[in-house]
C-alpha positions in Angstrom: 40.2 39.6 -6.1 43.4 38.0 -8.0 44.2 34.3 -7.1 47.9 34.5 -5.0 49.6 33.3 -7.5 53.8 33.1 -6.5 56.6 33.7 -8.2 60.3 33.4 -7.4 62.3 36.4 -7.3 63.5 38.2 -9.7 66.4 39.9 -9.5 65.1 42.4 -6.7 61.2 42.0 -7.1 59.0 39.3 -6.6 55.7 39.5 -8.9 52.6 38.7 -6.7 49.1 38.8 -8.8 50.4 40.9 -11.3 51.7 43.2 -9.1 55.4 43.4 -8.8 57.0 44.5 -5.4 60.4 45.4 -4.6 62.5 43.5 -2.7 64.6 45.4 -0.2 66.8 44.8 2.6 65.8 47.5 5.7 68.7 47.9 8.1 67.9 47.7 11.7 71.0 47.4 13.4 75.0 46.9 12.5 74.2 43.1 13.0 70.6 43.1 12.1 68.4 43.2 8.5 65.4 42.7 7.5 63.4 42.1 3.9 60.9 44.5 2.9 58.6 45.0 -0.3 58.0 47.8 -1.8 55.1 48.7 -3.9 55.2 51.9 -5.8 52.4 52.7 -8.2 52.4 54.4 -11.3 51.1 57.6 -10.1 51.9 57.5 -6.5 49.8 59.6 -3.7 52.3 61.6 -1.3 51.2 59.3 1.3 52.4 55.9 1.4 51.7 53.2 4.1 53.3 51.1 6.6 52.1 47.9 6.1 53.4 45.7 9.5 52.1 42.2 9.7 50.7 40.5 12.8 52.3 38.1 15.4 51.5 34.7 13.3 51.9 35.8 9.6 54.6 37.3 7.8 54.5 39.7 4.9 54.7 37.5 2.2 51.1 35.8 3.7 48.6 36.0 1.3 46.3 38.4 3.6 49.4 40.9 3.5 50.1 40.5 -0.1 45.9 41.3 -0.7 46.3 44.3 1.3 49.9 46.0 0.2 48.6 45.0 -3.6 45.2 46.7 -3.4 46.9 49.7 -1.4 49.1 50.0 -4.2 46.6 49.7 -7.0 44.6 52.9 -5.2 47.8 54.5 -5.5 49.2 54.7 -2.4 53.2 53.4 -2.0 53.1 50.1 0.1 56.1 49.0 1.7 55.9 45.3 3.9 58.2 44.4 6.0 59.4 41.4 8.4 60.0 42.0 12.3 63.0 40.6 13.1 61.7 37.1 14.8 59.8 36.5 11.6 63.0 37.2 9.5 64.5 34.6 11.1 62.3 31.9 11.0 60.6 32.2 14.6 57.2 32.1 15.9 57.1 34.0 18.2 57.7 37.4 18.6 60.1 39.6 20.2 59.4 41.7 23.1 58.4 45.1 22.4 61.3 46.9 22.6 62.4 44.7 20.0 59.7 45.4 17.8 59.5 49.0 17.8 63.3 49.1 16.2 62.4 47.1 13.4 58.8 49.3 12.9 61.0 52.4 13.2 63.7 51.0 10.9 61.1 50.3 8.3 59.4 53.7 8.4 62.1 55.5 8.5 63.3 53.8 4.8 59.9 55.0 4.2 60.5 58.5 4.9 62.6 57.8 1.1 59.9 57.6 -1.1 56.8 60.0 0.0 56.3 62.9 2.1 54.7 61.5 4.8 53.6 57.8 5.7 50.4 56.3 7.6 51.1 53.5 9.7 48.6 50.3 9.0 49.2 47.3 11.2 47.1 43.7 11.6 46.8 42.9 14.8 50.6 43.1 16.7 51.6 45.2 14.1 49.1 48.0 14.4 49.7 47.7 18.1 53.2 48.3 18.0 52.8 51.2 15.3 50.5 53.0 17.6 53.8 52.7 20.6 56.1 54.1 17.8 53.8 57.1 17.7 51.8 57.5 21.2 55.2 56.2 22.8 58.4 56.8 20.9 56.8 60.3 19.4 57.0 58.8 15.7 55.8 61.5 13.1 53.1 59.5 11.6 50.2 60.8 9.3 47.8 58.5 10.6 46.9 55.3 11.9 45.4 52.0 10.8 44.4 49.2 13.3 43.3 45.7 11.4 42.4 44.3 14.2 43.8 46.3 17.4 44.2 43.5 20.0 42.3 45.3 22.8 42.0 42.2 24.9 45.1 39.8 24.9 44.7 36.2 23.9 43.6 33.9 26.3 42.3 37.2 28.8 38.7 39.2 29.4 40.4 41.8 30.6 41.2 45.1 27.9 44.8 45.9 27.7 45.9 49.5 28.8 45.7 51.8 25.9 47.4 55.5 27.6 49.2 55.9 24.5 46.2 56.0 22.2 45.5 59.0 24.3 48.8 61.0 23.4 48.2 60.1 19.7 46.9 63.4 17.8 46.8 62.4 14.3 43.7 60.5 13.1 43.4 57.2 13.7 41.1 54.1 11.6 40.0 50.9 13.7 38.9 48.0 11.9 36.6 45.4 14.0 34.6 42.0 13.3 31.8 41.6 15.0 33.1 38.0 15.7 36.5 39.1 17.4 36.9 38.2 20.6 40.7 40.6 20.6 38.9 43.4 19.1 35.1 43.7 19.9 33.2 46.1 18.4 31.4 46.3 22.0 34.8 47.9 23.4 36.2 49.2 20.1 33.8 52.1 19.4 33.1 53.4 22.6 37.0 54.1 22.5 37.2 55.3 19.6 34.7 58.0 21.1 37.3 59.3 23.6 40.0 59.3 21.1 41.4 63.1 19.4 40.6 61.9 16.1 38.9 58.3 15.9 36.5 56.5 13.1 35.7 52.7 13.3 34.8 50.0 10.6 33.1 47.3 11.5 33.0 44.2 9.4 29.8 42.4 10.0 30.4 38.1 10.8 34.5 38.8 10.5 36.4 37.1 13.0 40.0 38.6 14.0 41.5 37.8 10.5 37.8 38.9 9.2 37.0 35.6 8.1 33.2 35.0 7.6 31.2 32.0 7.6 29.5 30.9 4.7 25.8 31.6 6.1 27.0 35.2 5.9 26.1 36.1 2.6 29.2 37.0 1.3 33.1 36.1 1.0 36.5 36.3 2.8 37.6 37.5 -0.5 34.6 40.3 -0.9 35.2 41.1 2.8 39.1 41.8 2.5 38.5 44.2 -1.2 35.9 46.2 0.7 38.7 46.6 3.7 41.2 47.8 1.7 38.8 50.1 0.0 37.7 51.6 3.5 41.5 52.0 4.2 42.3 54.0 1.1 39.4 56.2 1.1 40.0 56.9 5.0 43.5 57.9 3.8 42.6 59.6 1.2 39.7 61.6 2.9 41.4 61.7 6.0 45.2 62.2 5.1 46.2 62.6 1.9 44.3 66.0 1.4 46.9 67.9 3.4 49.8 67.0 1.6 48.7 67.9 -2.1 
């Protein structure tokens, strides 16, 4: 795995890695934008990915940049985007509503560059993707959880999940055995009652699948091996029906 090295932007692309991303500006509303980056391979897959971040890191975070980068180097476009509160300096996040119009505005700028997109999201972000499509009816390919908060912060009780119900196209949940928002222990079993449902678990990760050191192995090993699951899911699970 690269260092994250940073550069400043250039013109309209910011090089992360070796890896350069374009910069783009994703219009939500007639007073409201957001950035996004786009990463578009050299041979690009039909498919492409959504790539929303979670509640307390951005897309230019390094764990973001890891994941739209190796997306993008397995061939997949990658675009990254910021939710509005993020844009504009906040913490924390807008309600839902809020959210979904920025997740919408972004996918729908998506719909420019591939045929169809699969929406990934860590944490908040692959909770509100899975609204756009279970809730708002958003044409998705598939779905990516990095962490689905099942059990809200600070609770022991699972959230309600209906819409994950109403959501037909194949679904990916990634869980660490140390998460206490997405345990394995309540992730797989529903994943069982799901249409089309598959589950990674990452053995000692913790919600942002850091390990410990008595693990074995790195944070940096962990997060290659994630981004490999998710673009051979897509690939196996996705890509094939679109050529």
């Amino acid at each position: 795995m690269p260092a994250f090295n940073r550069w400043p932007v250039l013109g309209h692309s910011v090089v992360y890695g070796g890896t350069m991303a374009r910069t783009l500006k994703i219009r939500v509303d007639a007073a409201t934008a957001v950035t996004g980056r786009l990463a578009m391979p050299r041979d690009p897959s039909p498919v492409g990915v959504v790539l929303a971040h979670g509640a307390g890191l951005p897309q230019d975070h390094e764990f973001m940049v890891s994941v739209r980068e190796g997306l993008a180097r397995a061939g997949l476009v990658t675009l990254t985007f910021n939710y509005a509160y993020s844009e504009a300096g906040r913490k924390s996040p807008d309600r839902l509503p809020r959210l979904l119009e920025v997740h919408r505005a972004a996918a729908e700028r998506m719909d420019r560059y591939v045929d169809a997109s699969v929406l990934v999201g860590k944490s908040m972000g692959g909770r509100v993707g899975s609204h756009l499509v279970g809730d708002e009816g958003w044409a998705a390919a598939g779905l990516v959880y990095l962490g689905y908060p099942l059990v809200p912060m600070g609770s022991r009780e699972a959230r309600s999940v209906d819409h994950l119900h109403r959501i037909e196209v194949p679904q990916l949940f990634v869980a660490g055995t140390r998460d206490r928002l997405s345990p394995p222990a309540l992730i797989v079993p529903l994943a069982e009652t799901l249409r089309a449902a598959d589950v990674h678990v990452v053995a000692h990760g913790d919600h942002s699948f850091r390990v410990p050191k008595r693990s074995g192995t790195t944070n940096e090993v962990v997060l290659a091996t994630i981004v490999d699951v998710v673009a051979g899911w897509i690939t196996r699970r996705v890509a094939g029906s679109f050529g």
